[in-house]
VOGU-3710 file (C-alpha; in Angstrom, 3 decimals, decimal comma):
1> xxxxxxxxxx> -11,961/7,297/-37,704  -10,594/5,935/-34,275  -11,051/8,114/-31,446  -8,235/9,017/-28,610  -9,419/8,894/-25,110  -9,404/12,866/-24,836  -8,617/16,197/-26,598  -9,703/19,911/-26,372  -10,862/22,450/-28,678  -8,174/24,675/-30,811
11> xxxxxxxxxx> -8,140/27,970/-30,141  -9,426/29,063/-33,529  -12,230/25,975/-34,485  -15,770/26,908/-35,037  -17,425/25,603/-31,565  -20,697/24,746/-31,097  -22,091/23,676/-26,912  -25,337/22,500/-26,154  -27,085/21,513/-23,262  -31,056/19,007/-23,114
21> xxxxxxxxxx> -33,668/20,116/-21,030  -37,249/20,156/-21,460  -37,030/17,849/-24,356  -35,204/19,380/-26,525  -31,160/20,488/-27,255  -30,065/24,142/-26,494  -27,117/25,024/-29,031  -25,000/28,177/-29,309  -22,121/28,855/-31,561  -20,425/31,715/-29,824
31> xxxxxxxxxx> -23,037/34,497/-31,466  -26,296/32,574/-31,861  -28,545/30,427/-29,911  -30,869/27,074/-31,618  -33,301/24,677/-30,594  -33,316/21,327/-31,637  -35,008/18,492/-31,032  -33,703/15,099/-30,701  -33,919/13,321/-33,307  -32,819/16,641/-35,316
41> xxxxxxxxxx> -29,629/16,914/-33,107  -28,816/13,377/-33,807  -28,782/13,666/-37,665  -26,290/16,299/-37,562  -27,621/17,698/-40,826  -27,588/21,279/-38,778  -23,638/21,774/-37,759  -20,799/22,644/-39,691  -18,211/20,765/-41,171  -14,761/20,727/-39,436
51> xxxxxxxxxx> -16,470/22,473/-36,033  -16,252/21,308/-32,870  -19,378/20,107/-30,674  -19,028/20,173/-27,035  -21,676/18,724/-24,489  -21,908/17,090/-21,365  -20,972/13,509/-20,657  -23,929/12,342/-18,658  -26,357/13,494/-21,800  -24,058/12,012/-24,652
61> xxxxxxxxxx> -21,856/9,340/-23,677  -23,845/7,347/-21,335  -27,396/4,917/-22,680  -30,518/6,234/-21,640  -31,908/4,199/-18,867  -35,218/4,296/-16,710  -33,873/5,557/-13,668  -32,689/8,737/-14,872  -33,935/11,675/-17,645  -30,224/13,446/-17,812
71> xxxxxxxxxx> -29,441/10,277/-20,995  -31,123/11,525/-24,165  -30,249/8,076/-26,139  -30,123/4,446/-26,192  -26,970/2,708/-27,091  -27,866/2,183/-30,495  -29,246/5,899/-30,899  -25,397/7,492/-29,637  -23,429/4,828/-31,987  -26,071/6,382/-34,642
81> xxxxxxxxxx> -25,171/10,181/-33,654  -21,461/9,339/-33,419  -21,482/8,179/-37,041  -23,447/10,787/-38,215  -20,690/13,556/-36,809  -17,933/11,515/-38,559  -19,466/11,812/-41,608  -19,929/15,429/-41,741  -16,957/15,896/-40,821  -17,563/17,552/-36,774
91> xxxxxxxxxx> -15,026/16,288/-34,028  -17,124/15,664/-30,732  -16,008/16,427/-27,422  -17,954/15,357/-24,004  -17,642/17,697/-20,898  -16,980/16,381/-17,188  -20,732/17,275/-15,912  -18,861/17,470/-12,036  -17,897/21,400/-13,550  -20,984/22,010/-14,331
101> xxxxxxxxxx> -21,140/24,514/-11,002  -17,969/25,754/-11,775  -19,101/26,805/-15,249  -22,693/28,385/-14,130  -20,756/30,026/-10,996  -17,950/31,705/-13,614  -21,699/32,554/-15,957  -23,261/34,275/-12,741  -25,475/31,691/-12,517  -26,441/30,061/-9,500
111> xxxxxxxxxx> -24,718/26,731/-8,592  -27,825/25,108/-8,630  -29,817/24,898/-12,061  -33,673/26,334/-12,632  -36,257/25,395/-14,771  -35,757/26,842/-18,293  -32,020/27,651/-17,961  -30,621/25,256/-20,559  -30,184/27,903/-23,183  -27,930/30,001/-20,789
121> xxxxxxxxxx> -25,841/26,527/-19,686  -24,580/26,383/-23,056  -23,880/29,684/-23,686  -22,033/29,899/-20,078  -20,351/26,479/-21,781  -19,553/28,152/-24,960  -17,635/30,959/-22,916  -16,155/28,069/-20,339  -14,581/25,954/-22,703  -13,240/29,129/-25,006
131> xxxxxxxxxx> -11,177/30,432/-21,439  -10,009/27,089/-19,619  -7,854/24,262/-20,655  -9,869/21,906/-19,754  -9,236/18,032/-20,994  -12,202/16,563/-22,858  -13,650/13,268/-23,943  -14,255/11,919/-27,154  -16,787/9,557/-27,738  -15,976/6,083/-27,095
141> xxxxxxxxxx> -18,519/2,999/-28,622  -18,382/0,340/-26,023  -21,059/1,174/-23,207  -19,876/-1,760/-21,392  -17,473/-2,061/-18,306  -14,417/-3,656/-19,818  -12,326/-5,679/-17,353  -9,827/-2,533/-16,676  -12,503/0,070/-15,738  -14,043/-3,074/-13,380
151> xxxxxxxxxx> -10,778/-3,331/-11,894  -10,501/0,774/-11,267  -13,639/0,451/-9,217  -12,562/-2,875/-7,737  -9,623/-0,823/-6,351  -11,470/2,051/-5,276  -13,997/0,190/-3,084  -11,526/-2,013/-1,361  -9,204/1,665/-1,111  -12,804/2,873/0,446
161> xxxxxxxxxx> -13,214/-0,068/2,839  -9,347/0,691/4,178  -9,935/4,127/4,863  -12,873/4,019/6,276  -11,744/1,580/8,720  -8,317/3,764/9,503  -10,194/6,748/9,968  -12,445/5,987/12,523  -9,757/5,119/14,497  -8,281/8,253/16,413
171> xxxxxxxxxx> -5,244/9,827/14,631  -4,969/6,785/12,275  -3,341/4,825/15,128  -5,192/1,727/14,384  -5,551/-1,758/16,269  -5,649/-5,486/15,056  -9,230/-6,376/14,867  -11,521/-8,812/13,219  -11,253/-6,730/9,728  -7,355/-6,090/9,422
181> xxxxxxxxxx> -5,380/-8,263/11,891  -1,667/-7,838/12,265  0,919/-9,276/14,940  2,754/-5,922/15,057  2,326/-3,236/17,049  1,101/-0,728/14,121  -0,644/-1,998/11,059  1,570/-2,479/7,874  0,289/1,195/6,343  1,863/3,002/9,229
191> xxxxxxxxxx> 4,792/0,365/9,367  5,575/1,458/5,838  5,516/4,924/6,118  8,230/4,962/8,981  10,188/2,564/6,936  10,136/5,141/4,171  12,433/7,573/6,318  10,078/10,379/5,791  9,275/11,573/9,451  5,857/11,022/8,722
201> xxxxxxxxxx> 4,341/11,101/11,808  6,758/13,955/12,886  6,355/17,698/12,039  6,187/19,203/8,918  9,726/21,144/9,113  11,741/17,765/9,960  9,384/16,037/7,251  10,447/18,224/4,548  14,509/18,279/6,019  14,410/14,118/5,599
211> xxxxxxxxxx> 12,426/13,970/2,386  15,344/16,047/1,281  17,717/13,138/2,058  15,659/10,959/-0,343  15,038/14,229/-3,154  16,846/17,558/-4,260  13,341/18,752/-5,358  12,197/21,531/-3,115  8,877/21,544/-4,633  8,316/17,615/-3,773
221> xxxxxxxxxx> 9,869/18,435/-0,449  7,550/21,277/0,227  4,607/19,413/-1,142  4,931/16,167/1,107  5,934/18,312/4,177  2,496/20,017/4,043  0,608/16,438/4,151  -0,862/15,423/7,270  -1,901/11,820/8,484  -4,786/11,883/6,217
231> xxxxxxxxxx> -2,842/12,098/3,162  0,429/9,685/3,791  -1,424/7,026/5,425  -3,881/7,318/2,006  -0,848/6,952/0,043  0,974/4,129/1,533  -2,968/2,216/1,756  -2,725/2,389/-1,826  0,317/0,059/-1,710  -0,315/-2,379/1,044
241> xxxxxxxxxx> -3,441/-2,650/3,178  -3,259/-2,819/6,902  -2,743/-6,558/7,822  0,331/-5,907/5,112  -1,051/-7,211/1,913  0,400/-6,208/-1,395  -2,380/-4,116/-3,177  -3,114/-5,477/-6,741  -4,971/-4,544/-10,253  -8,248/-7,168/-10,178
251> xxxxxxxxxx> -7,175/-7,261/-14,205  -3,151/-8,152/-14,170  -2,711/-9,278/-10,376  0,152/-7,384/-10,096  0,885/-4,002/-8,015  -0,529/-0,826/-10,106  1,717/1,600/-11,015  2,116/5,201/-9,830  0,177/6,223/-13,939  -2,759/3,678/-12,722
261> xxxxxxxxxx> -3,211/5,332/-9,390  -2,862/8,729/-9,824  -5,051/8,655/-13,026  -7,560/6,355/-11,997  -8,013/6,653/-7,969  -6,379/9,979/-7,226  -8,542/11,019/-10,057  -6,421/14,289/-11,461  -9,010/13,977/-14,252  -12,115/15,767/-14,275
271> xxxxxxxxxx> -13,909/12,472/-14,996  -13,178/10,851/-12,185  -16,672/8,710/-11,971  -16,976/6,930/-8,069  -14,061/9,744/-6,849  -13,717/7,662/-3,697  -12,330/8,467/-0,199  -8,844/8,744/-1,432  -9,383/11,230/-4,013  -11,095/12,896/-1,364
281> xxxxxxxxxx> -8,560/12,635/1,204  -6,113/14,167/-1,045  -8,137/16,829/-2,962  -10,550/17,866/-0,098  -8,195/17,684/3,315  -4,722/17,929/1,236  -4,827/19,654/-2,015  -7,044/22,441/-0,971  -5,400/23,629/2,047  -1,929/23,748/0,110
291> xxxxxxxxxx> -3,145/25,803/-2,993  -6,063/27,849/-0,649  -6,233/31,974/-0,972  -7,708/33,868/1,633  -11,255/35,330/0,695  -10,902/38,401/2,922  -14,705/37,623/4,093  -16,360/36,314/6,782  -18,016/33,717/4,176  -16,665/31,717/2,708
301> xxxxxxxxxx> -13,230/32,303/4,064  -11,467/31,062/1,614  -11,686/32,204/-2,039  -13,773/29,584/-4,780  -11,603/29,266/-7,798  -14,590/30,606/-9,731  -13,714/33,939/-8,378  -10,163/33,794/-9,310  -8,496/36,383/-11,982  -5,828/35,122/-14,844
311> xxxxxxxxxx> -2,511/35,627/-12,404  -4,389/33,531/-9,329  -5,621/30,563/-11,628  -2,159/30,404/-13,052  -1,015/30,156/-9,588  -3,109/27,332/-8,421  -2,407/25,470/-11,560  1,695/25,902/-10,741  0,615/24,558/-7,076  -1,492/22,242/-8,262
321> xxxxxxxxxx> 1,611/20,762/-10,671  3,430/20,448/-7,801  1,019/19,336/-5,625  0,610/16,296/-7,860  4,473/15,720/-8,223  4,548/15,469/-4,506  2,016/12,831/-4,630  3,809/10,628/-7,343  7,186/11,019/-6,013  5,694/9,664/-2,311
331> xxxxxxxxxx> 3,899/6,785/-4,635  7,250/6,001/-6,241  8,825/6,323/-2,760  6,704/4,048/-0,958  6,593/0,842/-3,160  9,834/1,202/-3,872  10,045/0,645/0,436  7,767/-1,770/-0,228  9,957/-3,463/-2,675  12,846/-3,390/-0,540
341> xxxxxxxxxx> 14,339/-1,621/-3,314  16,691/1,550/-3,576  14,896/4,418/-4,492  16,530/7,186/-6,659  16,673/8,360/-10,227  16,022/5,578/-12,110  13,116/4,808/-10,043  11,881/8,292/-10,812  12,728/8,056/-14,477  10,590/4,290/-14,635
351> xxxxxxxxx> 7,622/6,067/-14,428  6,992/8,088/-17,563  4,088/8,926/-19,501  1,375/10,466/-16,903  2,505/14,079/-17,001  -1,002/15,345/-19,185  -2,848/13,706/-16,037  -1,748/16,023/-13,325  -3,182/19,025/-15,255
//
């Protein structure tokens, strides 16, 4: 059986969650609870054909290794299990452990987990995955960074390494020094985003009145207009660095496309393993501000999302959507300024194929 990179559980499959603690496996099935140990887990003598078996990444995908007790196997022991669900017949399904507090807040639980609590992680699990469309893994056999996930994280720490260095300059108005130097008096980032026409260092309302010269989408319009510094001078880093440098994949030497970067260092996935600053700059200072409801409390402020009913979660997820189109249309924008080329529908209709990403 070959595996896709991701799937989620039908509405109306027998699911099983589990979560390891204490040495052995926690399992529910939506109306009772078991207790496994590991080696009876791994035979997968005890699960039903044609379910579903949901558990978190950290204990299922990844080897065990020394430093850390969260990996239950080694290599060998997982490509063992894996095999072992394929032939009876059970479709397996890894969790993003980064909504783990998500899941436990949504349970009642506190954020933090206790001793002894393993049994009530995968029951809150069971209920989490049964309510939210959330995008899982499926288990993958090579443990090994392949040349394409090393370039992800090559990108990410030299994206890290730009930002950090534009950030602790006031305002992002940055100077030639020994670690970017440029002739010019603004760095090629900030040279970029004025040649993209998008008022970017003006205010929001003449922002959003020139990206309409460039856009008929209101929603992109109204999405880029609500970005400050933070988040255009992260998205035109991702295209050239500073001293004006074409930013290239380690893996093809060539300049990623707006799929690569939004999947892999804007990180719209839950997965998104070494986040980095710019999925930071966009999700913590950008995103959250544009899709934030007031709490009506002192603390916190603003309302978590684990407190959110049906109609607000379908909200944020419509925000969120466009949100994320803002983002790729200012990509798409930028290189194409970069390029020197005209940007305009078939530009936008080049880039196809990332639209399960953004959710």
């Amino acid at each position: 059986m070959k595996y896709k990179s991701n799937g989620r559980v039908p509405a109306d499959a027998k699911l099983y969650t589990a979560d390891w603690g204490g040495g052995y496996w926690y399992i529910h099935d939506g109306d009772n609870d078991t207790r496994l140990n590991k080696a009876e887990f791994a035979s997968m003598q005890w699960i039903d054909p044609g379910s579903y078996l949901v558990v978190e990444y950290a204990h299922i995908q990844v080897p065990r290794k020394k430093e850390s007790l969260a990996q239950v196997y080694t290599g060998e022991e997982l490509v063992d299990l894996y095999d072992a669900a394929i032939d009876a017949g059970v479709q397996c399904l890894w969790f993003p452990q980064h909504l783990t507090s998500r899941v436990r807040a949504i349970a009642g639980l506190d954020a933090n987990k206790g001793t002894g609590e393993d049994a009530d992680d995968a029951r809150a699990l069971h209920r989490f995955v049964r309510s939210e469309p959330v995008v899982l893994h499926k288990p993958r056999y090579n443990f090994d960074v392949s040349p394409s996930r090393q370039a992800i994280y090559d990108f990410k720490s030299e994206t890290n390494v730009i930002l950090n260095w534009a950030r602790s300059q006031k305002d992002y108005e940055t100077q030639s020094d020994e670690y970017f130097c440029f002739g010019t008096k603004e760095d090629a980032c900030r040279q970029l985003l004025r040649d993209a026409n998008i008022c970017a260092f003006g205010k929001p309302k003449d922002r959003y009145n020139k990206v309409g010269q460039e856009t008929y989408d209101n929603d992109v319009r109204s999405a880029v207009a609500s970005m400050g510094a933070c988040q255009l001078y992260t998205s035109a880093a991702l295209v050239v660095d500073p001293a004006g440098n074409e930013r290239q994949r380690e893996d093809t030497d060539t300049m990623p496309g707006v799929n690569w970067l939004v999947r892999n260092i804007v990180g719209t996935t839950p997965f998104h393993h070494r986040g980095g600053i710019a999925r930071s700059n966009f999700y913590h200072h950008g995103m959250r501000n544009f899709l934030s409801l007031p709490s009506g409390r002192k603390k916190p402020k603003l309302l978590p999302l684990a407190e959110f009913d049906k109609q607000q979660k379908d909200a944020f997820r419509q925000q969120r959507r466009q949100y994320m189109r803002g983002i790729r249309w200012l990509l798409r924008h930028l290189q194409a300024t970069h390029k020197g080329e005209q940007f305009g529908l078939l530009a936008m209709m080049s880039d196809t194929g990332g639209a399960s990403h953004e959710r």
